[in-house]
C-alpha positions as CSV (number, residue, x, y, z in Angstrom):
1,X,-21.4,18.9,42.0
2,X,-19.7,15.6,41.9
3,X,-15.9,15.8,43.5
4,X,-13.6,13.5,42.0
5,X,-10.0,12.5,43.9
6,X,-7.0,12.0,42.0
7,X,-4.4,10.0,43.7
8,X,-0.5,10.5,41.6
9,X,2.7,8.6,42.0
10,X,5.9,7.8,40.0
11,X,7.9,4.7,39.4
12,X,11.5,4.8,38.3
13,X,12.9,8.2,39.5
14,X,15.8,6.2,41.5
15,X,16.7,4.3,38.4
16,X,20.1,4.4,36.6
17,X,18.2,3.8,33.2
18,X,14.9,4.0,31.4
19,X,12.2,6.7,32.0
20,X,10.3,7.8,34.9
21,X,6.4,7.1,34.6
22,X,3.7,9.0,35.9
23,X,0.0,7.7,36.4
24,X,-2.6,9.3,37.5
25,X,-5.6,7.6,38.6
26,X,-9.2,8.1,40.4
27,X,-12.0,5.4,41.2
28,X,-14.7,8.1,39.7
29,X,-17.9,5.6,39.3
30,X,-19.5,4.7,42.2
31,X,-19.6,1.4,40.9
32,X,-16.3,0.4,42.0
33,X,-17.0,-1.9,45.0
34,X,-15.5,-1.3,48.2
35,X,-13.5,-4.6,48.7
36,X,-11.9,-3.5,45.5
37,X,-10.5,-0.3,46.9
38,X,-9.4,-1.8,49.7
39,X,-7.3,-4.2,47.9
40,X,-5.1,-1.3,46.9
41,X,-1.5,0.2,49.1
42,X,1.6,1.1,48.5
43,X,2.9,-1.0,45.6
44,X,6.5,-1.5,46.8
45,X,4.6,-3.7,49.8
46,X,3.4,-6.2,46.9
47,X,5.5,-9.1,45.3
48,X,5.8,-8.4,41.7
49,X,3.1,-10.8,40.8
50,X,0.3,-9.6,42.9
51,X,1.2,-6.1,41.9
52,X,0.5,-6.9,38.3
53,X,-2.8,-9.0,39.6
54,X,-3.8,-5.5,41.3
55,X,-2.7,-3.6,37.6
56,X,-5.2,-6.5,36.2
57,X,-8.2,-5.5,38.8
58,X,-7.7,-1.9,38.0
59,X,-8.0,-2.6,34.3
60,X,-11.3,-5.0,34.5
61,X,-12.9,-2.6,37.0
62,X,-13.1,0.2,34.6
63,X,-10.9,2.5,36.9
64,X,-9.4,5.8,34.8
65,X,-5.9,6.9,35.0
66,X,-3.6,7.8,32.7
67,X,0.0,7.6,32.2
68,X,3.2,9.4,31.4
69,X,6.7,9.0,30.8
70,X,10.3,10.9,30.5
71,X,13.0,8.9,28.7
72,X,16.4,8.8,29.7
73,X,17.6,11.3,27.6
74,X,14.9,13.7,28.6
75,X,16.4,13.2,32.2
76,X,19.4,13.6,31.1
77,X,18.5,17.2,29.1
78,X,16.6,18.6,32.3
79,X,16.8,16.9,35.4
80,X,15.2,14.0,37.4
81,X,13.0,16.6,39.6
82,X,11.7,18.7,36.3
83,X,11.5,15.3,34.5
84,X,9.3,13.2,37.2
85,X,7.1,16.7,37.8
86,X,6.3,17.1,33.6
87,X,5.5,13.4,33.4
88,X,3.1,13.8,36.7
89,X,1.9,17.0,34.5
90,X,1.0,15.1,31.8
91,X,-0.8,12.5,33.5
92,X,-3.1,14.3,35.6
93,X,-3.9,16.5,32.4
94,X,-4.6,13.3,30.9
95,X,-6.8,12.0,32.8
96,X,-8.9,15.0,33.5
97,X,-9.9,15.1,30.1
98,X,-10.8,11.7,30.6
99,X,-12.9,12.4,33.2
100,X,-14.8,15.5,31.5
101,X,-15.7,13.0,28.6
102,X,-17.8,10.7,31.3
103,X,-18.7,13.0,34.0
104,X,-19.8,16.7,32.8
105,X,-20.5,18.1,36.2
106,X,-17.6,17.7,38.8
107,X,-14.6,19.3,40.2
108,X,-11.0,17.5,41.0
109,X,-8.6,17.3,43.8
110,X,-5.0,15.8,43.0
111,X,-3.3,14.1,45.6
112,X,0.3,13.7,44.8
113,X,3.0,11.5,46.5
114,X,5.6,13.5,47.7
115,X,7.0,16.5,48.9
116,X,6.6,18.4,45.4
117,X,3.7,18.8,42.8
118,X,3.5,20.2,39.1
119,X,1.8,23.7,38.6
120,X,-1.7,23.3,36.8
121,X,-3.7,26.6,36.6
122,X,-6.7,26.1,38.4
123,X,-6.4,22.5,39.6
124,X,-6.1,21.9,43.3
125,X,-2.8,20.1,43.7
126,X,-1.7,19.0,47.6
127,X,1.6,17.3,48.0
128,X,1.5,14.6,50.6
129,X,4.5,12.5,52.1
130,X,3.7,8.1,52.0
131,X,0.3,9.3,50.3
132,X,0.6,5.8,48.7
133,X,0.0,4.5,52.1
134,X,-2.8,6.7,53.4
135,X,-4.6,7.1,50.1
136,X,-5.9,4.0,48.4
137,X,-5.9,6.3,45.2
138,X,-2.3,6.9,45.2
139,X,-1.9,3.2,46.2
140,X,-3.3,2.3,42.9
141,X,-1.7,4.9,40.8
142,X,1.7,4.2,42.6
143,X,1.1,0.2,41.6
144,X,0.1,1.4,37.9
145,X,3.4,3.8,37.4
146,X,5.8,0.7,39.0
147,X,3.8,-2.0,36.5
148,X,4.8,0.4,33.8
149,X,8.2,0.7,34.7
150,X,8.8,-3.0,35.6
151,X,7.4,-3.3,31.7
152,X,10.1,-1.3,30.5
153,X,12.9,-2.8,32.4
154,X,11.8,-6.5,30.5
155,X,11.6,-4.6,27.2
156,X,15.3,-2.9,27.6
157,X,16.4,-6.9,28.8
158,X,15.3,-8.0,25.9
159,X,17.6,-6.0,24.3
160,X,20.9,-6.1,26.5
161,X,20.5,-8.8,28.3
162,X,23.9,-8.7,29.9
163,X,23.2,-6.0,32.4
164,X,19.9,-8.2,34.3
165,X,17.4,-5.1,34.0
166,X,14.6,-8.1,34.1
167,X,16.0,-8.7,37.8
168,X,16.9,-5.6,39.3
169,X,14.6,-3.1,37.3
170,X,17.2,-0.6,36.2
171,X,18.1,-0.2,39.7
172,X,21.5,0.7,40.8
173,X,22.0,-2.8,42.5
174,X,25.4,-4.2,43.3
175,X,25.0,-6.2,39.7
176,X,24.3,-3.6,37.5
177,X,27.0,-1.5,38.7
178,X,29.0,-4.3,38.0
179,X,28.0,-4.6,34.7
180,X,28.2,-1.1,33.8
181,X,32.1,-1.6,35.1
182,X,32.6,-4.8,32.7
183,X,30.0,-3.1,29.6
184,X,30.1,0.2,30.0
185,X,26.5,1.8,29.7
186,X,23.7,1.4,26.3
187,X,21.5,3.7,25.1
188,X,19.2,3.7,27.7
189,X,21.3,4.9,30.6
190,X,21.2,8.2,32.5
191,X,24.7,9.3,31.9
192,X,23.8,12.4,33.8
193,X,23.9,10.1,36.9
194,X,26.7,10.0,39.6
195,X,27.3,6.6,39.0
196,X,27.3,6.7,35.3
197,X,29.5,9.8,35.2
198,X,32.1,7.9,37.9
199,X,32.6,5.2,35.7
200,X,34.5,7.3,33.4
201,X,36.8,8.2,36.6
202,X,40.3,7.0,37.5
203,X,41.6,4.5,40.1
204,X,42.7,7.0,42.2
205,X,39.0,8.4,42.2
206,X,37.7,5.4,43.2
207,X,40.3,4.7,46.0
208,X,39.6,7.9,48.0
209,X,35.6,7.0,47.4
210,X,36.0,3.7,49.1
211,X,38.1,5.5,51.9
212,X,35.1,8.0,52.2
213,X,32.2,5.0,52.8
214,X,34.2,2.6,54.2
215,X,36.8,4.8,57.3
216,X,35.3,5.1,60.4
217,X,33.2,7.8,61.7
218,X,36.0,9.4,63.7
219,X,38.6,9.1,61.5
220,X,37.1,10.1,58.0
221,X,37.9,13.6,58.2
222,X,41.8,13.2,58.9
223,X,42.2,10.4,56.5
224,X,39.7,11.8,53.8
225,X,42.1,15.1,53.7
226,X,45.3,13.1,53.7
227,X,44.1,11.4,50.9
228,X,43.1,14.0,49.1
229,X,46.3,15.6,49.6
230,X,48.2,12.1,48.5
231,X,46.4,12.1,45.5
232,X,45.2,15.5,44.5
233,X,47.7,15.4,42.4
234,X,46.8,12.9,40.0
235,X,43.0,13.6,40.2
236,X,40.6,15.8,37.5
237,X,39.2,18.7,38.9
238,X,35.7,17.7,38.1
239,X,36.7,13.9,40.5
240,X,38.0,16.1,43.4
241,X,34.4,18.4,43.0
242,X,32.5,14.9,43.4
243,X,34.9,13.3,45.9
244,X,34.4,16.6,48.4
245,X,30.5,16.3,48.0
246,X,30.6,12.9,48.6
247,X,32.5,13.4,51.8
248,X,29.9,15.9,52.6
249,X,26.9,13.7,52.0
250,X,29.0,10.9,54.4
251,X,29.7,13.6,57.3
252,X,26.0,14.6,57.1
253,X,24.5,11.3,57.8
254,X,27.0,10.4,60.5
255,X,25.9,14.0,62.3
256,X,22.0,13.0,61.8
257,X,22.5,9.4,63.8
């Protein structure tokens, strides 16, 4: 019985708008040259335009995979996690039926990248950490899913132009945070996202924020609280619940270094 590999990755799960894609892919025929394969690693490695060349050689090789999304508001209705792992779903569903319609007699393994994987009854699913580095299969599924997303992020700047999705992909980069500050969001934004939610927040919010990533490592705990206390006042209760796990985020990093 033939045995067939299925490398999965996402693209987009970090954004602060659009969907998060799925792909799932496999190089099933034995046709598929070996220099081809080789060509393929972890798409974040590859400049934008030799990552759509590679999305171009996957195409013309006759190489399966399919691909699924989650929109924003689907992110916003579940969660990223639940989101990412029903797109991944999809795919790798997708492309198995794929793969019965061309080879009748073979079984599958699905290689996801990752610490988690979807539940599919009967399918042999194995989580593994910078798979897209170590699996050539994932490599190409990983460049497929970003392709797709970097797609979207053009689309969506066709349409609002003002917040530079074609440049920083829907990203939370210094500009689009920015922009989100002088525009507020559109209709493709995750506004269940800590820093779409923040932008609704007052000054004061802000202030202790900055104090929080900005004080020094000795003093942040002193001057975090005397802030707090300062202000506590004037702040929602919902800003004081996402200053203090802020400050707990902060605290945990500085005990890891």
């Amino acid at each position: 019985m033939k045995k067939i590999v299925i490398g999965v990755d996402e693209a987009g799960r970090g954004c602060l708008a659009g969907s998060v894609f799925a792909a799932a892919l496999c190089f099933g025929d034995d046709t598929i040259l070996p220099d081809v394969i080789s060509k393929f690693k972890d798409s974040k490695l590859f400049s934008e335009k030799a990552r759509f060349g590679l999305y171009e050689l996957i195409k013309s090789n006759n190489i399966l995979y399919c691909i699924s999304s989650k929109s924003a508001s689907e992110i916003d209705e579940t969660d990223i996690l639940k989101s990412t792992l029903a797109a991944m779903r999809e795919s790798i569903f997708g492309l198995i039926q794929k793969i019965s319609n061309v080879y009748k007699n073979c079984s599958v393994e699905v290689i996801v990248d990752g610490n988690c994987v979807p539940y599919i009854e009967g399918v042999d699913i194995t989580a593994v950490v910078k798979a897209d580095r170590d699996f050539s299969v994932v490599s190409a599924a990983s460049i497929v899913a970003k392709c797709e997303k970097d797609i979207e992020a053009y689309k969506i700047h066709e349409e609002f132009p003002q917040y530079g999705f074609a440049r920083h992909k829907c990203y939370g980069t210094s500009e689009h945070i920015d922009a989100l500050a002088k525009y507020g969001t559109c209709k493709y934004h995750r506004m269940s996202y800590a820093p779409i939610k923040e932008l609704k927040y007052s000054r004061g919010f802000h202030e202790v924020k900055n104090i929080i990533l900005k004080t020094p490592r000795a003093d942040i705990e002193s001057v975090f609280f005397e802030k707090l206390v300062h202000l506590g006042h004037a702040l929602e209760h919902n800003e004081i619940l996402c200053l203090k796990k802020i400050y707990a985020v902060r605290v945990k990093k500085e005990m890891k270094r």
